[in-house]
C-alpha positions in Angstrom: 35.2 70.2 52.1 31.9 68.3 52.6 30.4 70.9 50.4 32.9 71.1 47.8 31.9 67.3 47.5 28.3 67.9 47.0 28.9 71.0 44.6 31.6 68.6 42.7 28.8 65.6 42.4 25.6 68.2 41.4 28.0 69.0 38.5 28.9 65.7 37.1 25.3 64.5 37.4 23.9 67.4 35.9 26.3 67.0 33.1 25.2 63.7 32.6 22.2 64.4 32.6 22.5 66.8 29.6 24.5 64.2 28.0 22.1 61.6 28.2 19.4 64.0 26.8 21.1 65.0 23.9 21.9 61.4 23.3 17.9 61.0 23.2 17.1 63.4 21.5 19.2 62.6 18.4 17.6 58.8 18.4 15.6 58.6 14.8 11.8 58.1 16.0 10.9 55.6 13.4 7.9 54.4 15.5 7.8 50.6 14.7 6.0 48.7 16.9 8.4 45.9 18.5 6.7 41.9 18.3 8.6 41.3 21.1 8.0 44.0 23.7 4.7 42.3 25.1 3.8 45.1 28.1 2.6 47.6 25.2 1.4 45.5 22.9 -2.5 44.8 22.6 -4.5 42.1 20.6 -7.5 43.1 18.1 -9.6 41.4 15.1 -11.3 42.2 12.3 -14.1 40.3 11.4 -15.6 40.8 8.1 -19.6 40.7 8.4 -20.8 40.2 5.1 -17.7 38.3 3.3 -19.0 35.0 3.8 -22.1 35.7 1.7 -19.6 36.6 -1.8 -16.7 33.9 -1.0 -15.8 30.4 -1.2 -14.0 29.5 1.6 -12.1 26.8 0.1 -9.7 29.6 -2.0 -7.4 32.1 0.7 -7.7 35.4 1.1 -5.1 37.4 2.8 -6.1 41.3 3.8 -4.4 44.4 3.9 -4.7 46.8 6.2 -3.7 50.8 6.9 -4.2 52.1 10.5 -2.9 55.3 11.2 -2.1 57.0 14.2 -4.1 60.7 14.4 -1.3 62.1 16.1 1.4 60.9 13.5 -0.4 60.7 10.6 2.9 60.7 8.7 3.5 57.4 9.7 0.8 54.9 8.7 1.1 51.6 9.3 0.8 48.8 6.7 -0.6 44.9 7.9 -1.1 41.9 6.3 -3.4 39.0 7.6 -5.0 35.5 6.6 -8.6 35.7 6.3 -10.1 32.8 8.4 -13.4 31.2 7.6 -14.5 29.7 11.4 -17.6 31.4 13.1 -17.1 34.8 11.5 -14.7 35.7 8.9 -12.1 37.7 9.6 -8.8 37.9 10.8 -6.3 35.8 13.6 -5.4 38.2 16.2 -3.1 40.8 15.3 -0.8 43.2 17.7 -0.5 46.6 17.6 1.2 49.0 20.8 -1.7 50.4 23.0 -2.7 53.5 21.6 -6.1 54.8 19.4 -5.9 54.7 15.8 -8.2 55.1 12.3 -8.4 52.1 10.1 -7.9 54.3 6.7 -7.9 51.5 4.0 -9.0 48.0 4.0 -8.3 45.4 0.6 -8.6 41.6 0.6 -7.0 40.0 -2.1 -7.0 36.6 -3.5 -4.0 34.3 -3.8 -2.8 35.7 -7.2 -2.8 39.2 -5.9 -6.1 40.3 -7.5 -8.3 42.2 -5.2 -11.6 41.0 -4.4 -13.3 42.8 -1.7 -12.4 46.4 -0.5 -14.6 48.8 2.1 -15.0 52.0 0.7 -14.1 55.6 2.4 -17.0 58.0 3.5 -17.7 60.5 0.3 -16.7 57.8 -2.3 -19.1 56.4 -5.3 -19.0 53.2 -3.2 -19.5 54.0 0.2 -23.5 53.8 -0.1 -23.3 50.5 -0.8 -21.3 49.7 2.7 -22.9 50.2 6.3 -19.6 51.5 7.8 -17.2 52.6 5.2 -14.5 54.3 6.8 -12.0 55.2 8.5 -13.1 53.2 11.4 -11.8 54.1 15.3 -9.5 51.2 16.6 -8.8 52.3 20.2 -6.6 49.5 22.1 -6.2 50.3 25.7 -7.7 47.5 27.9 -5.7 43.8 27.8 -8.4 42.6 26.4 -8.9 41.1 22.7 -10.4 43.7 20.9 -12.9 43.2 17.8 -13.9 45.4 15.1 -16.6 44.4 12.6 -16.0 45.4 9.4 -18.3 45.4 5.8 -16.9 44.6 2.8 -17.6 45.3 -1.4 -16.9 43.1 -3.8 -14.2 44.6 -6.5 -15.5 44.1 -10.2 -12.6 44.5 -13.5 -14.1 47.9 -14.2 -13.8 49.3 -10.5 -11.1 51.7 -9.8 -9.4 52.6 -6.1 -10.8 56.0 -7.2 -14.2 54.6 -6.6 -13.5 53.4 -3.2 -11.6 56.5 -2.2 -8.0 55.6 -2.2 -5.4 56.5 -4.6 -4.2 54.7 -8.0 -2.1 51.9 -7.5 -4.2 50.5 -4.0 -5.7 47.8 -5.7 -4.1 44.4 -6.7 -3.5 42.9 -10.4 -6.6 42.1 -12.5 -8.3 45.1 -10.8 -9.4 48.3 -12.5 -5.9 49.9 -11.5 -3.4 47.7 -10.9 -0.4 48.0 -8.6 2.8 48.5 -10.4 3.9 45.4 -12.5 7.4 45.5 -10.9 6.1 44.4 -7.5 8.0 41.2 -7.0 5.5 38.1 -4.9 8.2 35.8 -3.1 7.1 33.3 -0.2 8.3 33.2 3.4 9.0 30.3 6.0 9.1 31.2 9.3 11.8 28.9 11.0 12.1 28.7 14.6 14.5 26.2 16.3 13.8 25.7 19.6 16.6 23.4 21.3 16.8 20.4 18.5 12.8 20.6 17.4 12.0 23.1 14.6 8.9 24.5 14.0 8.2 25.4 10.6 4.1 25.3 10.6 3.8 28.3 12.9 2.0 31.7 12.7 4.5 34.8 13.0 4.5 38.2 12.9 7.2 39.5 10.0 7.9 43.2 10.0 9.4 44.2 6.4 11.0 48.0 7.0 12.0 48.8 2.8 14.1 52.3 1.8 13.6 53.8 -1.4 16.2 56.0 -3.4 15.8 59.0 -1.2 16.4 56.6 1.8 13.0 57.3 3.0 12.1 54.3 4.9 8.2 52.3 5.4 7.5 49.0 6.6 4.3 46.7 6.8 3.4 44.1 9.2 2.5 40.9 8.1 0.5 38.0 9.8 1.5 34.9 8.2 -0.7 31.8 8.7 1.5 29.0 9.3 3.4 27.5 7.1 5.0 29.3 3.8 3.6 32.5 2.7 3.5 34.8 0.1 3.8 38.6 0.4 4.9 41.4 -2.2 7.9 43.4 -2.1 7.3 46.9 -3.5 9.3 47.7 -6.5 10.0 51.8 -5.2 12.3 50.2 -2.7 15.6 49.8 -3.2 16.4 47.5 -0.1 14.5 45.2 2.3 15.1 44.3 6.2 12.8 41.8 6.9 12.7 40.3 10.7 10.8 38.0 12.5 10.6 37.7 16.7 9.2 35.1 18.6 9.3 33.0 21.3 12.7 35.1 22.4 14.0 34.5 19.5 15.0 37.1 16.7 16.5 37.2 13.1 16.2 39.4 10.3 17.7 39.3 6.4 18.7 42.3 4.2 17.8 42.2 0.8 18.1 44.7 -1.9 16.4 44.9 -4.9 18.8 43.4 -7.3 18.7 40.3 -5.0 14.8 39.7 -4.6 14.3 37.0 -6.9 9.9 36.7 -8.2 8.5 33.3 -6.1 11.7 32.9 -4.2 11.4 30.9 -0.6 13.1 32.8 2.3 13.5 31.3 5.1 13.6 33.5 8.3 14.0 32.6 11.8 16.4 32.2 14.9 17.5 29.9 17.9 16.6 29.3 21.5 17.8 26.7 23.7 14.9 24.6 24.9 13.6 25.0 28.6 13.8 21.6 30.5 10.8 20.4 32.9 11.9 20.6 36.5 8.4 19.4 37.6 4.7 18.6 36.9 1.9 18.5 39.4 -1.3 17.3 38.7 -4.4 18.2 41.0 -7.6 16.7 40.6 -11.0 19.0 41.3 -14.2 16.9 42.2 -17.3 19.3 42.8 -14.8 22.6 43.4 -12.5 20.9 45.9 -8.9 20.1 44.0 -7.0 17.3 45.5 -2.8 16.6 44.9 -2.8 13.3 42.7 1.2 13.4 41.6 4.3 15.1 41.3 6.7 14.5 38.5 10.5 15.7 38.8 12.5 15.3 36.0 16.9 15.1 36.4 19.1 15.7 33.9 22.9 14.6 32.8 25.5 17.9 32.7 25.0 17.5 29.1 21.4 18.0 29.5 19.6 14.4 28.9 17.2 13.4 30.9 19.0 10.8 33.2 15.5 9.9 35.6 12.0 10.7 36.2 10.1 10.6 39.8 6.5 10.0 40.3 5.1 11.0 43.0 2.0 10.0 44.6 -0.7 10.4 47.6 -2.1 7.4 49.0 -5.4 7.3 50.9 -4.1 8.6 54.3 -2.5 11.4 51.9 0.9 10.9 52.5 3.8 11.2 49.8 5.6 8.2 48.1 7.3 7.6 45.3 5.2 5.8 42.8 7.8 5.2 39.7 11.0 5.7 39.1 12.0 5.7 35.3 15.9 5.3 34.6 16.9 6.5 31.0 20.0 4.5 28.9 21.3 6.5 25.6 23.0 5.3 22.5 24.1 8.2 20.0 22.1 10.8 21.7 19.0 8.6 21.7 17.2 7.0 24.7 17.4 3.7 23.9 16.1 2.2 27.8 13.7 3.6 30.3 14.1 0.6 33.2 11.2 1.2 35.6 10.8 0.8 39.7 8.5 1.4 42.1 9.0 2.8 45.5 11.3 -0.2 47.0 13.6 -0.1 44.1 12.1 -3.1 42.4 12.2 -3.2 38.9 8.6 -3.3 37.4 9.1 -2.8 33.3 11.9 -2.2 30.9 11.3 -0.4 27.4 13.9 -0.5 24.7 13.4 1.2 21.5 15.4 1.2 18.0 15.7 4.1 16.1 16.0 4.4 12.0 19.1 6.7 10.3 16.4 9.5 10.4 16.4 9.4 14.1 12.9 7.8 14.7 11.6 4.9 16.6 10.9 1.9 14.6 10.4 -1.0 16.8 10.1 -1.0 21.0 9.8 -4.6 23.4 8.4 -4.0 26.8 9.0 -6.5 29.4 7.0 -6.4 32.4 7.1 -9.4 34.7 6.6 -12.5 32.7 4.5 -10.0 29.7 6.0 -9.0 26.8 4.6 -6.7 24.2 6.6 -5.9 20.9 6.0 -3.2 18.5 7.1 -3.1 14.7 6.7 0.8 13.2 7.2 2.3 9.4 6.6 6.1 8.5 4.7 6.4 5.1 5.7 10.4 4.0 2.2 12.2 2.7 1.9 14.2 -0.3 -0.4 16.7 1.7 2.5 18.7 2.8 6.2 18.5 2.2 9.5 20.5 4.2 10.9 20.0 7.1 7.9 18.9 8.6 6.1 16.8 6.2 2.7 15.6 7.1 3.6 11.6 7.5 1.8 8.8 8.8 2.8 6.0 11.7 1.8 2.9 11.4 2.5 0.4 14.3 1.7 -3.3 14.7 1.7 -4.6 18.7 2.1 -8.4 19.7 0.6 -9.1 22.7 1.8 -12.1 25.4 4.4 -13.0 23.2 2.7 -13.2 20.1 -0.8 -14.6 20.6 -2.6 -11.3 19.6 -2.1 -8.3 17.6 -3.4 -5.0 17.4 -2.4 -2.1 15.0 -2.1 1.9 15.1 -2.0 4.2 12.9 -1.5 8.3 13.5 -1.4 10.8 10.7 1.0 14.2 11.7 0.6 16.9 10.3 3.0 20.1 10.9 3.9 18.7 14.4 0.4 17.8 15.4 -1.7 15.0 15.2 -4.7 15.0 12.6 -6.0 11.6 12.9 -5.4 8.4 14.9 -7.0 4.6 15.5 -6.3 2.0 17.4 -8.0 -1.2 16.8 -7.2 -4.5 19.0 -7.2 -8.0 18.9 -11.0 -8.4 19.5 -12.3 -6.0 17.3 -12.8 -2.9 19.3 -11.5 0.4 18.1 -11.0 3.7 19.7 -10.7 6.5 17.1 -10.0 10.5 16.6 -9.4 13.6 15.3 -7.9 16.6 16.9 -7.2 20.6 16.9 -4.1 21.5 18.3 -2.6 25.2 19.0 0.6 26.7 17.6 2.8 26.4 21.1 5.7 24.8 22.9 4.8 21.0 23.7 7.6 20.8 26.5 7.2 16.6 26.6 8.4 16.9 22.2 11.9 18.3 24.1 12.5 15.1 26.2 12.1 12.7 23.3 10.7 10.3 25.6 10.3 7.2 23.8 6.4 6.4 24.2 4.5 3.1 22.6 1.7 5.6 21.1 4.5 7.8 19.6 3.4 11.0 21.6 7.2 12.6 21.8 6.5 13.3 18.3 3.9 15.8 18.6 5.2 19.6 18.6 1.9 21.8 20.1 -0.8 21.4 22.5 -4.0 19.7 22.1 -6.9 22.2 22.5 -9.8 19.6 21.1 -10.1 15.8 20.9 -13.7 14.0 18.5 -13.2 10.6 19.7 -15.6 7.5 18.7 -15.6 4.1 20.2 -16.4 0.9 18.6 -16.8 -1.9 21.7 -15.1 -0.8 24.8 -15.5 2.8 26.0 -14.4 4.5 28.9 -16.3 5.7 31.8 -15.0 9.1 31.0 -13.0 11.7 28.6 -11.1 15.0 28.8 -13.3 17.6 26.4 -11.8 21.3 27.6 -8.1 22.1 27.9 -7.2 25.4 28.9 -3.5 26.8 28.5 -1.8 29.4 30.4 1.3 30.1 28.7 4.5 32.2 29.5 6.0 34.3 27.0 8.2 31.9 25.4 5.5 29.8 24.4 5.7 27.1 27.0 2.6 26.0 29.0 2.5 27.4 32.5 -0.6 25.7 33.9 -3.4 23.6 31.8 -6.7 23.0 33.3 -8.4 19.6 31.4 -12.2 19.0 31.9 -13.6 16.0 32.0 -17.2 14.5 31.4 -18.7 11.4 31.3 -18.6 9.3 28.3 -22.3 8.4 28.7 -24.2 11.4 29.7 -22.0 14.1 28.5 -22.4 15.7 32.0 -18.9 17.1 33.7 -17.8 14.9 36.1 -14.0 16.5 37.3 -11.4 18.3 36.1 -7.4 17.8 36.0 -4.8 20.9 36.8 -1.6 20.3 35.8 0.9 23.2 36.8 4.4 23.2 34.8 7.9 24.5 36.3 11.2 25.3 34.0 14.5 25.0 34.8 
């Protein structure tokens, strides 16, 4: 009987098994790499070593790419990138899965289309005037960020693609051979909505997959810089898929032919819920020793506001107490109260804000003891950049001990990060910056947190503050942040290095570690 079992089983799995491979082996291998699938995928650059001596780095560039894999060389793959004038021009980091490949055709064009700058193919007219015409090995193994330097020559009306070894039709418009008239330039917005914050001044990668009559599928990968972008949509294709991952999220939009409409904006994006901060701890590290400074636990309502924040601290002897306790009130969704206590559950502030119809603090009173300070605020909208997320500037006036002196602050945003701010008070001393931020989750912009310097407005992280002082300066200031970051964009840990103000020599360094409900 026991056998008959056993005989039964090796049966049924073995049919499964055969199932199961069939099944596979009828799957379509369309080999498309997949943004979201982050074990296989590897980083590289190209930098372009002699672009900066034929280009003004005021007008953008965006370049084109063809790697091919030797083993399917069938199936090339098409990417488009920003150039980026910093150190070295070149490219932001682009993906690709781990894997070796050739680099078999490299054009930059300008933003009309027209192609500037190509690098020639061993055996063609032009490759003697380039010091590594190609194709070029790309091998992408190690996680590691991979670079690949790159020569470039500059495309003149009466050059061909011929000339450069590739075939009619590689070049752009205004070119010796152009692409076919029919191609159709419309713009993309990648729009990412993470809980009620959206990000629309974000890098993405877009993967564009386009069928022709025969139904013989290609795709490209694009780049984008942040903000809106412009890519071309072949006319041989008959119909479009284009998709966009990140950050967990994923959407994609069919288009065919008929329905691509020349300058167009499409905007392209999904949904997440938002990740809520179940705790910060902050460590400070004097001469390699880290000590515990605070611990920050953050509550929230069913609904999901934030209902209280702890503070935790260490005094001398290093034991634990509670240092602040912040209690949130809400009107229409919006915190409109944060009553503060300390450790004996005695009140030591209160902070009420009004908002505008646009949802946006406009005024705040802080009482604290017997002090009061007031602030009055007005958003003036900035021709710079207009959407969703139009550059704006804040400009706040504080009263001091009920009224006697007044300071004033103004901060310009730009694309959900701060470009400029000054503070200038009462006596005449000002504090003053400017700043570089990444393109990643700012978990504090998801608690809209009423604060008096408007930080809940800022979307990313701050990778570099240029401050100046006019008057009063302090002893020291944070210089370095580091990010670790999970891979839906949130900060995991940050390490912030500090110097002093004076010498310019490090003094200690602040690591903050970030936990997710």
């Amino acid at each position: 009987m026991k056998s008959s079992i056993i005989f039964v089983t090796f049966i049924l799995l073995l049919f499964a098994f055969f199932s199961c491979k069939k099944d596979l082996i009828e799957l379509p291998d369309v080999n498309i790499p997949d943004p979201s699938d982050t074990t296989v995928q590897r980083n590289f650059k190209l930098v372009f070593v002699n672009l900066s001596e034929h280009w003004d780095s005021s007008e953008s560039l965006t370049a084109s790419v063809t790697v091919e894999n030797p083993k399917e060389p069938q199936k090339p793959i098409h990417l488009t990138s920003p150039v980026i004038f910093e150190n070295l021009c070149g490219t932001p980091l682009m993906k690709l899965p781990k894997g070796s490949y050739k680099i078999k055709r490299l054009v930059i064009n300008d933003a009309s289309g027209t192609t500037r700058f190509a690098t020639p193919v061993t055996g063609s007219s032009k490759a003697a005037q380039c010091g590594t015409p190609l194709s070029v090995s790309l091998t992408l193994e190690a996680k590691t960020d991979k670079e690949v330097r790159l020569e470039v020559v500059s495309v003149g009306n009466s050059d061909t693609p011929l000339s450069f070894g590739y075939p009619a039709g590689s070049f752009g418009k205004g070119s010796g051979n152009p692409q076919p008239p029919m191609d159709k330039r419309v713009f993309i917005r990648p729009l990412i909505k993470v809980g009620d914050v959206v990000y629309d001044s974000i890098p993405a990668q877009l993967i564009v997959k386009s069928w022709d009559a025969k139904e013989e599928m290609d795709y490209k990968i694009h780049y984008l810089a942040a903000g809106t972008q412009a890519i071309y949509l072949s006319a041989k294709a008959v119909r479009f898929q284009l998709s966009v991952s990140k950050w967990g999220t994923y959407s994609q939009l069919a288009l065919s032919q008929t329905d691509v409409q020349e300058n167009a904006v499409y905007d392209i994006g999904g949904y997440v819920a938002a990740k809520k901060l179940k705790s910060v701890i902050e460590a400070k590290i004097t001469g390699g020793i880290a000590k515990p400074q605070t611990k920050t636990d953050y509550e929230y309502q069913p609904n999901g506001e934030i209902s209280q924040r702890l503070v935790w601290g260490k005094r001398t002897d290093q034991s634990t107490y509670l240092m602040q306790k912040d209690i949130f009130g809400y009107t229409n969704g919006n915190i409109t109260s944060i009553r503060t206590y300390d450790e004996s559950n005695t009140p030591l502030k209160t902070l009420t804000a009004r908002y505008n119809a646009a949802g946006r603090v406009v005024s705040f009173e802080e009482n604290k003891n017997l002090s009061k300070i007031t602030v009055e605020a007005s958003y003036l909208p900035l021709d710079t950049r207009s959407g969703i997320t139009q550059d704006y500037r804040i400009d706040a006036q504080f009263q001091y001990e009920n009224g006697r002196f007044t300071d004033y602050y103004s901060k310009t945003m730009r694309g959900g990060s701060v470009l400029h701010d000054i503070y200038v008070s009462n006596s005449g001393s000002s504090e003053e910056g400017t700043y570089d931020y990444d393109f990643c989750i700012n978990p504090y912009a998801h608690l809209k947190i009423p604060e008096l310097l408007f930080t809940q407005y800022t979307k990313h992280n701050m990778v570099f503050p240029r401050k100046t002082w006019k008057g009063a300066r302090p002893l020291h200031e944070p210089y370095n942040f580091k990010y670790t970051y999970d891979g839906d964009g949130y900060p995991k840990e940050l390490l912030t290095k500090y110097r002093s103000v004076a010498s310019k020599e490090d003094t200690y360094a602040i690591r903050t570690v970030f936990s997710y409900f």
